[in-house]
N, C-alpha and C positions, 0 to 999 in steps of 0.2 A: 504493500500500500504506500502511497505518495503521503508526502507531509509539507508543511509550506516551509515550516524551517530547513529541508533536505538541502544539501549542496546541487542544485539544479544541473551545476554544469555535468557532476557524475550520473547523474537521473535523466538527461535532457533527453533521451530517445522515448525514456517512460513519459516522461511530460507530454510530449509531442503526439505517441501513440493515446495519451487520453483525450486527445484536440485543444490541449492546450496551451496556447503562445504564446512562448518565453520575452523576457525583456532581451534585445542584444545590447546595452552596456557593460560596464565594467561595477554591478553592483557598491562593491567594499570601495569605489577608488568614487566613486559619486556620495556614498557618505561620509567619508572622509574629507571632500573638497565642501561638501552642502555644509557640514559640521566647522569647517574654520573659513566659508564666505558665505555665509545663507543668504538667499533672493528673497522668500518666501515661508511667511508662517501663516497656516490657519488654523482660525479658532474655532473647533465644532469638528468631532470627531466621527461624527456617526453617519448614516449609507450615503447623505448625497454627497457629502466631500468624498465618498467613494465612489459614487458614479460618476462623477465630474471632475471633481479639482485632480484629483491622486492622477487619473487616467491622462487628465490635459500634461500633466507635469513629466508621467510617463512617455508621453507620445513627443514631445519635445526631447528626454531624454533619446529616446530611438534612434529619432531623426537628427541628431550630433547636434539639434539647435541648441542646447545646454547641455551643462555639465553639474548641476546641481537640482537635486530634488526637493522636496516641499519637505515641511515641520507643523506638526498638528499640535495643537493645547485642547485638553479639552476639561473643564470645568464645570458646569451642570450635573455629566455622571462622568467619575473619575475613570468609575470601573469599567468605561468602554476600552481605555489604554489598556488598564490590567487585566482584562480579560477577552479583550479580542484585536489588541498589538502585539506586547509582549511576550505572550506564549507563539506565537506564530513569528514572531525576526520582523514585526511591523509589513509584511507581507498580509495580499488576502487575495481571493480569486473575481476579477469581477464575469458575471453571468450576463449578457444581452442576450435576451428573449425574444425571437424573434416572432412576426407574426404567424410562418408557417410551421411554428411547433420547435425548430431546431433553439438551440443552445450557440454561443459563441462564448469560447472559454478563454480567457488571459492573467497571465500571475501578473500582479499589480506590484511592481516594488520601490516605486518610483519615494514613498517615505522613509525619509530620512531619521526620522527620530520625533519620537510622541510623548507627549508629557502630562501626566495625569498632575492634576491642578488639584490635590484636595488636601491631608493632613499634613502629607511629607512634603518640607517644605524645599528640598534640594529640585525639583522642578520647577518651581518658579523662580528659583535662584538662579537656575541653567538660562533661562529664559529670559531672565534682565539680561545676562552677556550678549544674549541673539540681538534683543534691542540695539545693546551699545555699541551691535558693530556697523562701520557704516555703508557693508554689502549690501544689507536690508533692503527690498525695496518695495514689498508691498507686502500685505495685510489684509488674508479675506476671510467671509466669517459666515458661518451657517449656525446659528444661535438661535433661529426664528422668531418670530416678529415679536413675541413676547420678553425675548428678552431684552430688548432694547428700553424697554420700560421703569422707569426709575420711581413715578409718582403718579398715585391716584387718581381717580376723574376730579377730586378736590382740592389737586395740588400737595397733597400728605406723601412725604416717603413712603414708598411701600415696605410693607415689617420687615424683611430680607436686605433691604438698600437702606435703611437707617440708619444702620452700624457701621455701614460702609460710609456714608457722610460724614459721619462724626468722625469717626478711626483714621479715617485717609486711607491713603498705600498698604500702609501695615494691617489692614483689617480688609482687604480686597478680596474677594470670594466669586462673585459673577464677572460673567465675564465682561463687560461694560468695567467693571472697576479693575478688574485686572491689568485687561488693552490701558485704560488710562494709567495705571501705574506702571506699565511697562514704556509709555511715550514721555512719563513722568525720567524715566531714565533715561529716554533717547533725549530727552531735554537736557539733562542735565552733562549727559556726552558729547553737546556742543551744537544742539540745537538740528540734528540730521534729520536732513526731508526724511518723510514715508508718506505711501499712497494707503487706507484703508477703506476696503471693498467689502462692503455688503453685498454677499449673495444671497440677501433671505428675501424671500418670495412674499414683498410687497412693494407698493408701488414707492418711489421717490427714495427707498431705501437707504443710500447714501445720505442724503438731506440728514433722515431718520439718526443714522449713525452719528453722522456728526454734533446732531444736537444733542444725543446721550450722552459723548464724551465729554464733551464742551460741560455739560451742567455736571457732570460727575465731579471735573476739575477746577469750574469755580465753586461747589461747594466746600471744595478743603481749599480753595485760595481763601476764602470767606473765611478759614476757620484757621489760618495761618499753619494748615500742611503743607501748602506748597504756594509756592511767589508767582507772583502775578506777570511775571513776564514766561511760566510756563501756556497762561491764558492766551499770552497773544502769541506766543506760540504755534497753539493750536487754530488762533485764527485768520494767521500767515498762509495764503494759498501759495505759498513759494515753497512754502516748505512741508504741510501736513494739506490731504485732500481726503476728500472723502467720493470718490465717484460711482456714479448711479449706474447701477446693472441691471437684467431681467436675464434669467437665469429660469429653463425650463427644460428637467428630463424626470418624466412620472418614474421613481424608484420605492417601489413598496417594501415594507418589511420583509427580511427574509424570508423563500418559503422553504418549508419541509421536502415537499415536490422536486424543488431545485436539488438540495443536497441528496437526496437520494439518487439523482439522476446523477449527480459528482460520484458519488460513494460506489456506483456500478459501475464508472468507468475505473475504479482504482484510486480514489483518491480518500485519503482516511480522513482530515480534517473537513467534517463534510456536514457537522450538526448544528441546526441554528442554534440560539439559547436567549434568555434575557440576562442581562447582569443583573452584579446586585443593586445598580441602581433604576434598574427594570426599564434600558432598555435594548429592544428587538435586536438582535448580533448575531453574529455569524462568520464563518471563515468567509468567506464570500458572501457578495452584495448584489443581487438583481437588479435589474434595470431594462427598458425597452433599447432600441435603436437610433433613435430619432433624440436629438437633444440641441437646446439653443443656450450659446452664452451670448451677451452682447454687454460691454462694459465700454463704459466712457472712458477717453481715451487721455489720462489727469492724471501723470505721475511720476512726481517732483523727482524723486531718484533714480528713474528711469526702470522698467520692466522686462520679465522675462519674454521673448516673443509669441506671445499668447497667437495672435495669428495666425500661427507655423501648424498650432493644433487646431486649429476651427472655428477659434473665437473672435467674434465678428468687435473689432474696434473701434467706433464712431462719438461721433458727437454727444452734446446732452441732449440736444433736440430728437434726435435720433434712438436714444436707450431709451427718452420719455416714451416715444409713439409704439416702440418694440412693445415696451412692458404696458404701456396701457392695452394695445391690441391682447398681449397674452390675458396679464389679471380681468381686464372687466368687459372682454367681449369673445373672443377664441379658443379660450381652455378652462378658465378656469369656474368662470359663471356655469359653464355647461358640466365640468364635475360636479358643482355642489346640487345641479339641478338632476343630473342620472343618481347622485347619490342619498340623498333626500326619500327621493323614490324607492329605492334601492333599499332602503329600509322599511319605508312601508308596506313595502311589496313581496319580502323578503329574499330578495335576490340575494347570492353570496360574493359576488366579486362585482367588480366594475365592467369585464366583458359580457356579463351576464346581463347589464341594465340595459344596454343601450343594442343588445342582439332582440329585446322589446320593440318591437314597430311603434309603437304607440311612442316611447320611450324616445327613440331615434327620430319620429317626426317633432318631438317635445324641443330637443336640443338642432334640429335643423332650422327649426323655425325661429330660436332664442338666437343660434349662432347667424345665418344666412339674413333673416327678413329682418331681426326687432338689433342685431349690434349690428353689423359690416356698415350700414348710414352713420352711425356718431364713429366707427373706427378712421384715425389718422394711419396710412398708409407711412409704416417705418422708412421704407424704400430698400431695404438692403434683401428683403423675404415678402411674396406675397402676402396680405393676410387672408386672403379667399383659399390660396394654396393653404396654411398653415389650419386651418379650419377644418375644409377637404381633411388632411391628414389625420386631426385628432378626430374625426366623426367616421372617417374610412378604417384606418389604420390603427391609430393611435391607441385611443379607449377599447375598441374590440380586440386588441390582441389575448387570443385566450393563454399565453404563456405567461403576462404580468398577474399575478395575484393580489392584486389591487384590490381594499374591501372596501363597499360606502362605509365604512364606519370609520375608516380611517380621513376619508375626505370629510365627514362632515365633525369634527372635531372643531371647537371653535366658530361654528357655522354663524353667528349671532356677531362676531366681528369681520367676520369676513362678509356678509351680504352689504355693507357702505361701499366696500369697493366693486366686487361682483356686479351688482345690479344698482346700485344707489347712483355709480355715477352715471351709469346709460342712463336711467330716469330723471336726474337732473340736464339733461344733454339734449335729452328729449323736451324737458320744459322750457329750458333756455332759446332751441332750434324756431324757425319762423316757419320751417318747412314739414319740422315735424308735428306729430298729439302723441299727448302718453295715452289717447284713447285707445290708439291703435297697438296698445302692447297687450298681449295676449297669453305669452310666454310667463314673462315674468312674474304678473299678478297671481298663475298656477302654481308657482314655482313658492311662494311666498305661502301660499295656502299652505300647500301641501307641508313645508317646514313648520308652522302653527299646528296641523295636523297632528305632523307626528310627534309633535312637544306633550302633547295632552296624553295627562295621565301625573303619576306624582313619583317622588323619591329616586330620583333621576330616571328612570323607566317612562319611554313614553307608548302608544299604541299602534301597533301596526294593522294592516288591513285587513286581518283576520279575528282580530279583538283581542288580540296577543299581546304580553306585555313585551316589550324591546329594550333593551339595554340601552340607552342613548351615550352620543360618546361625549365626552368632557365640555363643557360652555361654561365659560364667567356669568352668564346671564341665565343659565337654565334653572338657576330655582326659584327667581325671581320669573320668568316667563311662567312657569310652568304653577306655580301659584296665580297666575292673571288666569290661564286656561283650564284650570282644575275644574271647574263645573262645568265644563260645556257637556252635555251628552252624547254619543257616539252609536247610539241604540236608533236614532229617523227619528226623536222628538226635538233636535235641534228647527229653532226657529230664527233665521235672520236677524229679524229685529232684533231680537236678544243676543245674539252672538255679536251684531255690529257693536253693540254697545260694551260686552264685556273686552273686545280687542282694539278699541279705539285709543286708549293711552299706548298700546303697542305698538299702532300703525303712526302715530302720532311722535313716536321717537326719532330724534332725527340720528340718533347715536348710533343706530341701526341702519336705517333708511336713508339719511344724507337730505332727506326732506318731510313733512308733514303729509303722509298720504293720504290724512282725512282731507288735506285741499286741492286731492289730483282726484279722476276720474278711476285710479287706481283701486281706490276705498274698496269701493262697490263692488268692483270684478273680485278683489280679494275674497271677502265677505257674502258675494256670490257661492265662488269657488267650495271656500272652507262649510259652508251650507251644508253643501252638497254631499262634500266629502263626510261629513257627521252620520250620513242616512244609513247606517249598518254598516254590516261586513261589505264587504268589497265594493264599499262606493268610492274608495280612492281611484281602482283602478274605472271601474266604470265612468266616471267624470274624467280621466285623463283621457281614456278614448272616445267618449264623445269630443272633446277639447282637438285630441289629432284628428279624427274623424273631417273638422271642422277646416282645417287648414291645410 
């Protein structure tokens, strides 16, 4: 049996006969130079830095475009280093799943060196040296949107980021305070540009980033941890940036399926697992075919030739229109919309929603007729192609084990961007009505839908209790919709009135939908859907039926 730690070069005929393709650099002499000139550190160690970053950095190794590989931090769960870098030589297999069934297998070795951020503190000590050298030249970070969050909707430190105000440096724990304590010591080493890139999948990202850091380090300049010339430091575009990216390849949790199908060709490190800090790991990382980077092109110390690997380098104007076309009209409105469903329907995977006729007219009609009119055309990628892709290709491939549970996580922040700003787009437009959205208003239902029910459980279309997956807002929703009935005595009247402070949020919505023609379709919709068992799906197909 194969192991990732094996010496490849004595193994390489086994490697090859299980279809798997080797790196050809010089492993030991790329960590070695990465270890005394590093280009690049990310923060955020789990699968998409493995479908994306590790792979881009590998493939630039390949191709002799560099001589140095990437350095992971990862913070949040320590235990992803300790338990799925370390025992494996920071090696892991990435898996592309293609649409027709096949497998495409590669040893990924392109990391240099990983550093679990938690009690021991000789990794974050290794970690200021990377700062203080002035190889350094960028900074990218898969943290997710949450973590960039420092305080409240009230303005209140959040209980976790308190102590990090007050402590400074010395007390730095997330990764926002961390990244600041480490540019805390690129400051203090003489002031060395770096670029820091957000790759976390929301819109303006960078902006995002920058104004984390920024308030991390005037709170300890406020509290005399550190001097006010590291502030303008940070707000010197000669020397610190922050550029906006959009950043798009669906990689689901490991599956089981996967390593079984490694484990039959001969390869023993082959079992996914959770760490101890629960989450989803595995020697290998799944992922589809199809992937977009697009990063602003803003960085003061200069970069490794991301290009060389695929990654499309433009303008700000240019990453805007990218990532607006992906988040709020071509990917990703139309997962939360298959996924939504997907639960009330009890579909198991994401290729399962949308192989629904009903399902696939939902999201043609959401993708095609109600976004591609407010989408700015990026110019570097069709968005009508890119569309096409995720409703052809993308979504149905039955090789990604993709679950709605997993997209609809958070669903209650993500619908402002999703659908909130099409429907301000639409109200702002001279040409457009939001009367004319049809999509959307189903789509909003059906999420209220399957909210109803209590104790994070909500109902699915069988009268089934559902697991619902994680929301900041779900038990405050889900207390506004605890009495509606779901038995055919729901009555309109009564139901417009219990979801009207809902519809009415703009925290949610981006607008008052009690003042769009929106309301009504909603309130319609969710009506209808309350009439028994299987009125979800019965009002979806009359709804595609219609279009």
């Amino acid at each position: 049996m194969l192991h990732l730690s094996d010496d490849i070069h004595n193994e390489s005929a086994a490697w090859q006969k299980a279809g798997v393709t080797l790196p050809t650099y010089d492993i030991e002499a790329m960590c070695q130079t990465t270890k005394c000139s590093p280009t690049w550190v990310h923060f955020g160690a789990g699968n998409l830095f493995r479908a994306v970053h590790a792979p881009i950095a590998q493939k630039l190794l390949d191709s002799g475009a560099t001589d140095r590989g990437i350095l992971v931090a990862e913070s949040f769960d320590p235990a992803i280093i300790d338990q799925a870098y370390t025992p494996f030589d920071d090696r892991y297999l990435q898996v592309i799943l293609k649409a027709d069934g096949s497998m495409k297998t590669s040893l990924v070795t392109s990391v240099a060196g990983a550093y679990p951020l938690g009690e021991d503190p000789k990794p974050l000590r290794d970690l200021r040296l990377v700062f203080r050298n002035p190889s350094l030249q960028m900074v990218t970070t898969t943290i997710t949107e949450k973590g960039y969050a420092l305080v409240d909707p009230q303005g209140r430190p959040l209980p976790w980021i308190a102590p990090e105000f007050e402590g400074g440096p010395d007390k730095a724990k997330s990764a926002i305070a961390v990244i600041t304590a480490l540019l805390l010591e690129r400051y203090q080493a003489g002031a060395l540009p770096l670029a820091l890139v957000s790759t976390d999948n929301f819109s303006r990202n960078g902006e995002r980033f920058g104004q984390a850091v920024r308030q991390m380090a005037d709170e300890w300049i406020g509290r005399g941890l550190a001097e006010k010339g590291f502030g303008d430091y940070l707000r010197d575009k000669s020397k610190i940036t922050f550029p906006l990216t959009m950043i798009d390849r669906i990689t689901p949790n490991p599956d089981k399926e996967v390593g079984r199908r490694l484990k039959a060709l001969g390869i023993a490190d082959s079992e996914p697992f959770r760490t101890r800090g629960g989450t989803a790991m595995a020697p290998y990382t799944n992922t589809e075919e199809t992937w977009y980077w697009v990063v602003e092109d803003d960085f003061p110390a200069g970069r490794p030739p991301l290009e060389k690997a695929g990654v499309y380098m433009a303008d700000q104007d240019t990453v805007n229109a990218a990532d607006q076309m992906k988040v709020t009209t071509c990917l990703n409105p139309l997962h939360t919309a298959l996924a939504v469903f997907g639960m009330l329907l009890g579909y198991p995977t994401m290729s399962k929603t949308i192989a629904d006729p009903d399902l696939k007219a939902l999201v043609t009609r959401l993708g095609y007729v109600e976004g591609l009119p407010v989408v700015e055309d990026p110019g570097i990628f069709s968005p009508k192609e890119f569309l096409r892709q995720v409703i052809e290709i993308r979504v149905p491939n039955p090789g990604l084990p993709d679950t709605p549970a997993r997209i609809c996580a958070d669903t209650s922040q993500k619908i402002p961007v999703r659908y909130g700003i099409t429907i301000s787009k639409y109200i702002r437009a001279k040409d457009l009505d939001t009367a004319d959205l049809e999509a959307i208003p189903l789509i909003i239902a059906a999420w209220l839908r399957l909210l109803i029910g209590s104790d994070g459980n909500g109902t699915d279309d069988a009268g089934r209790p559902v697991k619902l997956s994680p929301d900041p807002r779900l038990e405050e929703l889900q207390r506004i919709l605890v009495d509606i009935p779901l038995n055919g005595s729901a009555k309109k009247e009564t139901l417009t009135t219990t979801i009207k402070s809902i519809l009415a949020d703009t925290s949610i919505f981006g607008t008052d939908l009690n003042a769009t023609p929106l309301a009504d379709k909603i309130e319609t919709f969710l009506t209808a859907m309350c009439q028994g068992n299987g009125a979800v799906a019965s009002t979806l197909h009359k709804a595609a039926s219609a279009w």
